[in-house]
N, C-alpha and C positions, 0 to 999 in steps of 0.2 A: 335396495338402492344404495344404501349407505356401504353395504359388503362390496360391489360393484364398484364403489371410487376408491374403498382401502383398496381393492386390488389392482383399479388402475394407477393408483398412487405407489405402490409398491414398485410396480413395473416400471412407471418415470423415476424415483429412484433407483432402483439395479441401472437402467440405461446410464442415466447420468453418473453415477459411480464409473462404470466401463470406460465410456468414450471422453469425459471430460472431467475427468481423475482432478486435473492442477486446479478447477474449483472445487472439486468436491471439500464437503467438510462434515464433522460427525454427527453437530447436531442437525444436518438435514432429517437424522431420522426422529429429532421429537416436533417438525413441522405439521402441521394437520391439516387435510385437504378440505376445505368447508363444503363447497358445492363445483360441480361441473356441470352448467346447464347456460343454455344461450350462446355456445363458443367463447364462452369464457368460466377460467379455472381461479378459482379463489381458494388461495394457500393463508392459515393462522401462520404468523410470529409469535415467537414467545419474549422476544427481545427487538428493540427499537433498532438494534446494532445487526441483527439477522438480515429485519426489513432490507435497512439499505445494503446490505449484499448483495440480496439475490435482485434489487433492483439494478444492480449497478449493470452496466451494458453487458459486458463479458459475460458473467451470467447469466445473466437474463436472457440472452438470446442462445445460450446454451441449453435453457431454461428450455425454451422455445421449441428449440429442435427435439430435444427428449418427449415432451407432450406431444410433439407431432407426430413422431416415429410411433411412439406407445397407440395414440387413438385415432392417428391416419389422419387427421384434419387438421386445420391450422385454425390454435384455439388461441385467444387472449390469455394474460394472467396475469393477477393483481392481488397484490398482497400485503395484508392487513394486519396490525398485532391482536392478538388472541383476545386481550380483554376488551378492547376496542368493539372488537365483533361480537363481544355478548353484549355490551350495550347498545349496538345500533340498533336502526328500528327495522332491519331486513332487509332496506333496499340497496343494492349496489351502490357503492359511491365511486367515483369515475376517479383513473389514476392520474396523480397531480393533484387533486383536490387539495391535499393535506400538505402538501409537499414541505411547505414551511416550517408544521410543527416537528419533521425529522432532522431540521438544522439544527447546531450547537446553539447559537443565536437566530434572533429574528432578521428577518431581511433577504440580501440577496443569497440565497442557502446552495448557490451554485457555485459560489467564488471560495467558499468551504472547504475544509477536509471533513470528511466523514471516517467516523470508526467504527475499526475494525473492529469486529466479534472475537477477533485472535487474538487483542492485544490487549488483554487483559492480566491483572497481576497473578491471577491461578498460571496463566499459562507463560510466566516469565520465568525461563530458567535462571538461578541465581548463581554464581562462581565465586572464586576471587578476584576476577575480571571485573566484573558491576555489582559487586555486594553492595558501596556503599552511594553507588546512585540509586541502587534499588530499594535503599531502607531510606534515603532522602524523599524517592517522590511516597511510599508509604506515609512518611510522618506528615508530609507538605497534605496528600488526602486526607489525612485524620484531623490534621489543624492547619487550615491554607490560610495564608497570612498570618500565620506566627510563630512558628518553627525556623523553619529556610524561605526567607527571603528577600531576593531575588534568586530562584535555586538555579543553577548554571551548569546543563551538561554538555561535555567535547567526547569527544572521537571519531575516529574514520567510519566510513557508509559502512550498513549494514550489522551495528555492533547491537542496534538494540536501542537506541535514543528515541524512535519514533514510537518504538514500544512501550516506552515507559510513559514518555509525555500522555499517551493516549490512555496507558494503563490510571493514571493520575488523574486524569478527565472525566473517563468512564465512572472509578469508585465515588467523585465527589459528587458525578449527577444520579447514581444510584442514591448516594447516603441522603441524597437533601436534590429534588427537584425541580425547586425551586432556585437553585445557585445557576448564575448567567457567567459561561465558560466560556469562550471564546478562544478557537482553537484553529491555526491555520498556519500555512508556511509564510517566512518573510519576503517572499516574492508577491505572493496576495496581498499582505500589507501594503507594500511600497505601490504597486497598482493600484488598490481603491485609492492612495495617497493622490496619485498622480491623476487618476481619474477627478478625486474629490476638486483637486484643482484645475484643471481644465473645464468643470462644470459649473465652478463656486458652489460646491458644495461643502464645507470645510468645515463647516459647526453638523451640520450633520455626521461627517465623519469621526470627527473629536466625540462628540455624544454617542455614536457606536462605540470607540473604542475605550473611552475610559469610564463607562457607565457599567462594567462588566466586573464580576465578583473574582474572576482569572480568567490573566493572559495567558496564553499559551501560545508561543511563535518557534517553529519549526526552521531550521537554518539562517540562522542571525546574520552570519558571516554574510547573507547577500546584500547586506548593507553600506558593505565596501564602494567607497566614491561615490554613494549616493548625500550630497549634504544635505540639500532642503526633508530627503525622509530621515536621513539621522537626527537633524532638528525637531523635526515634529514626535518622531518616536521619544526621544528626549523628555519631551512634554507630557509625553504621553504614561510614560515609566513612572516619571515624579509625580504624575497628578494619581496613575493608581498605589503607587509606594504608600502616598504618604497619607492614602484612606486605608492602608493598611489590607491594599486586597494584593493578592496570591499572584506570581509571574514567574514563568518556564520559561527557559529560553534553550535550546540545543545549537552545535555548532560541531564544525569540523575540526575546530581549534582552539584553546582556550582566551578568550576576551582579549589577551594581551598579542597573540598573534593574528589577530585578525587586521588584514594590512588596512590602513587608509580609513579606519575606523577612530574616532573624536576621542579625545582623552576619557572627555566628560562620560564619555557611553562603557569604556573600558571600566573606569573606576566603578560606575551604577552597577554593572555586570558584576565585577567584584569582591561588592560588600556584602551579599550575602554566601552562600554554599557552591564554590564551582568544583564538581566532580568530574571526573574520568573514566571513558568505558574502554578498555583495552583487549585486545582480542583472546576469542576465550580458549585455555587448553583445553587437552585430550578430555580431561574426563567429563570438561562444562560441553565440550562439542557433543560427544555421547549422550550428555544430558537432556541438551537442547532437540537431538533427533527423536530419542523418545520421546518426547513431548509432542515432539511435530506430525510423529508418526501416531500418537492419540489422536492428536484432533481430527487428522485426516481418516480415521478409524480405520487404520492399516497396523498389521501385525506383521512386524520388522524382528526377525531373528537378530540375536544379541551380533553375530559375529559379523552382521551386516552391519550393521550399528559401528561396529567396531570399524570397519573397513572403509566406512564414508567417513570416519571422523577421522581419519590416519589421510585419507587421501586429500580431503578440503578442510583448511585450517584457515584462510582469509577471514571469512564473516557468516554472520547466522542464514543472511539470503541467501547463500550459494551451498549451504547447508541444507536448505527447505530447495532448492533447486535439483540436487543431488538427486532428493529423496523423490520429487514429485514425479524426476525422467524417470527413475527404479520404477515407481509403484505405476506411473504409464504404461512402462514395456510390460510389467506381470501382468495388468487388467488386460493388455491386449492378448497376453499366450495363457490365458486360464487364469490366472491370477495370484498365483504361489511366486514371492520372492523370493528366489535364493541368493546363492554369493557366486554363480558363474553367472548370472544375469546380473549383478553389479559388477562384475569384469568387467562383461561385455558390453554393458553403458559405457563404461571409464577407457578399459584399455589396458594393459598393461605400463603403459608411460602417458605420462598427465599429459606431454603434447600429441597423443597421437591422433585425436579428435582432431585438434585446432589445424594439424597438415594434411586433412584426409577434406576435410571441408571447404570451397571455394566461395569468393564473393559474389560471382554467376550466381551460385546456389542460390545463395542469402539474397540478392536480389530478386531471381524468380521467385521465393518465397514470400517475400515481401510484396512485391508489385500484387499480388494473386490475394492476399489478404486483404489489401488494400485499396485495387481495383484501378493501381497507377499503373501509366506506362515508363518505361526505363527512362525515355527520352526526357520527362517529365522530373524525374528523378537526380538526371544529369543537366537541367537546365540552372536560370538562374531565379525561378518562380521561388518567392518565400511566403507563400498561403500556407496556412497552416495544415490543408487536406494535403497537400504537397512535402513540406517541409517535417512534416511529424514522420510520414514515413519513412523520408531519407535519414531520419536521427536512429532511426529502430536499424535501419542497415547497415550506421556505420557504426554503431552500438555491436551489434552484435558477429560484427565483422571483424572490431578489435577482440572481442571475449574467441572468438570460432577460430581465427585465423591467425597465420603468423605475420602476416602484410605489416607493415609501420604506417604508421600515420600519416606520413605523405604518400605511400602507396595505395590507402582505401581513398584517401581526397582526389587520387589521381580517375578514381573509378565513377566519381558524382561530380564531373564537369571541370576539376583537375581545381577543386577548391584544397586548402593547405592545411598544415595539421591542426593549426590552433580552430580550426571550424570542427576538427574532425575531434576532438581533444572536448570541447566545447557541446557537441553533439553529446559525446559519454556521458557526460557530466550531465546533463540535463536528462537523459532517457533515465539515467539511473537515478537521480534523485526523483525522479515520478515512479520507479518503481518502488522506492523508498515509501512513499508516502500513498499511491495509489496501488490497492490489492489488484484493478480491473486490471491494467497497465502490465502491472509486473505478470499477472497469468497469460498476457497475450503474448509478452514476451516470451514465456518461460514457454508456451504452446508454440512458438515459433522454432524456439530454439529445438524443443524436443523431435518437432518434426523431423528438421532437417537431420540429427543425430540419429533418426531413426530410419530418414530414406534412405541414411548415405550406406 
């Protein structure tokens, strides 16, 4: 019996490796199938950070399909960390149970960021670029609260700041799990804020947030015009400073450019360590792919490596993007990567994608994922089943296409650019911070490059 599940456990891995490459990841293969019986599949974790991957939707329901296809039924599957399951007492325990103990904090573990198993310090390539953000969050995990702090990193998306913050997160709940980290974007913040008061909840809020041994807040900068949450974050900074507990903060810009932001908050920002991540050369891009192309447990000849870091210089996503359409198109033709099949991704000229691609396209692809109609799309609905898919279309309408700004707004009900502008900005900072997001993306994107 037990020969019987390795090998149908083998088989949903090969599947999911083939068809849904942009999750795969390496260590799916030290996962272990505990039981399949009842129409449900119970998978060990070895790591708390695994669990919530493969929980995460994108996933999981990739998850889904690979078990189906493999055993022809539609099975459940619920996934447990390893040591956990040698202690139960045998009997299934229902998904969501635990749900809680997988948040950073206690409470509502939904309003959360969750991390990534990626983003760890083994797996951060170091340059000239971010040497010295990357030995700041090291020292800050060795000694949080007394090294750098308030430690303060800037630069443009995709450089590597969410990497680190979480790399920082992760080492200090390994070292000591007992330390209450608290780890989330500043848009979460200013929401529970805003929530806390519309409910009078305020002392409950305050006692979440400065009861925690480290802050950790993910683009500060959207603090801009906000006074009553720059007042209370305020409060909030000084009351953990000056218990001597640990605070990250990342941003697009360094504390002093951040527009419409309180002296007071500039200066706190300041006083302790603000570093810099600037976009990484030749030889950190080449770095970075091998690395990327370990975890995805893909074997990238050197001059392929060589050919994606010459052609994508922006940032590390578009880097892990490159790589993920390459290793798509090979699992689809056998699975050998060469360097004519990274041509044949790219192109000969970086725009020849963006003019071969239309926004028809990108809309049918969109509506079809999403199960919207166009009308729907180009109306003036701002529900979020609505409104989220219209941001992935004109998201990835600016990256595909050569349209401007007022011409994709003219496409979703003849809205103008600053919606259309406003749109990027928000799809991409959720790809930034959420893995599920950026793979639906990056599975959207690949499609269409691949029908066209």
């Amino acid at each position: 019996m037990a020969d019987l599940l390795a090998d149908i456990w083998d088989n949903i891995l090969r599947y999911f490796q083939k068809y849904h490459s942009e999750s795969w990841r390496s260590w799916f293969e030290q996962l272990e199938p505990i039981s399949l019986e009842n129409g449900l599949l119970r998978i060990g974790a070895l790591e708390r950070s695994w669990k919530q991957y493969l929980k995460q939707p994108e996933c999981n329901d990739s998850l889904k399909v690979a078990v189906q296809n493999v055993t022809g039924r539609l099975v459940g599957i619920e996934v447990v960390l390893s040591d956990q399951e040698e202690e139960s007492s045998g009997e299934p325990s229902h998904s969501g149970d635990s749900e809680a103990s997988d948040s950073p904090v206690d409470g509502d573990e939904s309003s959360f960021l969750y991390f990534s198993p990626d983003y760890t310090f083994d797996n951060f390539v170091v340059g000239p670029c971010n040497r010295l953000s990357h030995a700041a969050c090291v020292a800050v995990s060795d000694s949080p609260g007394e090294t750098y702090n308030p430690l303060f990193i800037h630069g443009d998306v995709g450089l590597g700041k969410t990497h680190l913050l979480q790399a920082a997160s992760q080492s200090i709940l390994n070292n000591n799990k007992d330390m209450r980290v608290m780890y989330l974007s500043c848009e979460t913040f200013v929401n529970h804020f805003i929530r806390a008061v519309e409910e009078g909840d305020l002392y409950d809020f305050r006692y979440k947030y400065r009861h925690v041994d480290m802050l950790v807040i993910d683009d500060i900068q959207f603090l801009t015009d906000r006074d009553r949450s720059q007042e209370e974050f305020f409060h909030t900074f000084n009351t953990l400073y000056q218990s001597r507990k640990q605070i990250i903060l990342s941003a697009d810009c360094s504390p002093s450019e951040i527009p419409n932001l309180e002296e007071r908050l500039i200066s706190r920002f300041s006083q302790g360590l603000v570093t810099r991540i600037d976009k990484p050369c030749m030889e950190t891009r080449m770095a970075i792919l091998y690395k990327k192309s370990q975890l995805r447990g893909m074997n990238v000849p050197d001059d392929i490596i060589n050919y994606i870091a010459k052609r994508v210089e922006n940032n590390t996503r578009e880097l892990e993007g490159a790589l993920t359409k390459i290793y798509g198109m090979a699992m689809l033709d056998g699975g050998e990567i060469t360097l004519d099949l990274a041509r044949e991704a790219f192109g000969d000229e970086p725009t020849q994608i963006r003019h071969q691609i239309t926004i028809t396209q990108i809309i049918d692809a969109v509506t079809q994922h999403f199960n919207v109609r166009l009308g729907d799309l180009q109306s003036k609905r701002r529900s979020r089943s609505i409104a989220f898919p219209r941001q992935v279309c004109m998201y990835i309408a600016r990256d595909l296409t050569s349209h401007s700004l007022e011409e994709i707004g003219g496409y979703f009900g003849g809205r103008d650019h600053t919606t259309v502008l406003h749109a990027y900005r928000n799809i991409d900072k959720l790809c930034d911070h959420d893995p599920t997001i950026r793979n639906m993306v990056d599975g959207l994107v690949t499609g269409l490059t691949l029908n066209d």
